[in-house]
C-alpha positions in Angstrom: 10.4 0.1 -3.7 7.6 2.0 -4.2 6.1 0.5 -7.3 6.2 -2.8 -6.4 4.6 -1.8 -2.6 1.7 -0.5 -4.6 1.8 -3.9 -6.4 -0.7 -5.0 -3.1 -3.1 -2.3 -4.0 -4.1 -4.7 -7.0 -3.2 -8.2 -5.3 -4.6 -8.3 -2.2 -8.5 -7.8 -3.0 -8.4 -10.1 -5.1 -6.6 -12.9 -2.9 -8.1 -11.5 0.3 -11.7 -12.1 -1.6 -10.9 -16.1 -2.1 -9.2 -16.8 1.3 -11.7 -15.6 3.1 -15.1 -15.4 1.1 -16.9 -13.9 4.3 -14.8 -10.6 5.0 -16.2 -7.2 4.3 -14.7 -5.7 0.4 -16.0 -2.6 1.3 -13.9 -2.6 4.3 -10.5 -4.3 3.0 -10.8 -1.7 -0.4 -11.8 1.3 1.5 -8.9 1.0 4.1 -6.5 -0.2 1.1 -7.3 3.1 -1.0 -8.4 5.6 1.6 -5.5 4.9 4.0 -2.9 2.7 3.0 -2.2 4.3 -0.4 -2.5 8.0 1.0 0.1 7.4 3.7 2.3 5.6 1.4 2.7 9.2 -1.3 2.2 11.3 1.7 4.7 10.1 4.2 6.5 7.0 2.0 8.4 8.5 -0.9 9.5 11.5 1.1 10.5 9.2 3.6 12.4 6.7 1.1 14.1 10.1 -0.8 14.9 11.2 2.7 16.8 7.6 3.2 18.8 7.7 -0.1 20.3 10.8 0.6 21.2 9.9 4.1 23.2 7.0 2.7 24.2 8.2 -0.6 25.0 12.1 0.0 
């Protein structure tokens, strides 16, 4: 689950960029990598172990 959410990391610059050609890459990267991805080891993959042992003790 969590490979293929980081999947976006690498997609979504690249579609954002030709959807809308006017929007900030600075911004879009910056809040992809700074806060997104952080969050995601951080509070995600505790989270997701945290969930697999609830169901599978």
């Amino acid at each position: 689950m969590t490979l293929s959410a980081s999947a976006s990391y690498i997609v979504v610059p690249a579609v954002l960029r030709n959807a809308m050609p006017e929007a900030n890459p600075a911004l879009y990267l910056g809040l992809s990598l700074a806060v997104t991805f952080p969050l995601n080891i951080l509070l995600g993959i505790p989270l997701y172990i945290g969930i697999v042992k609830w169901f599978l003790p």
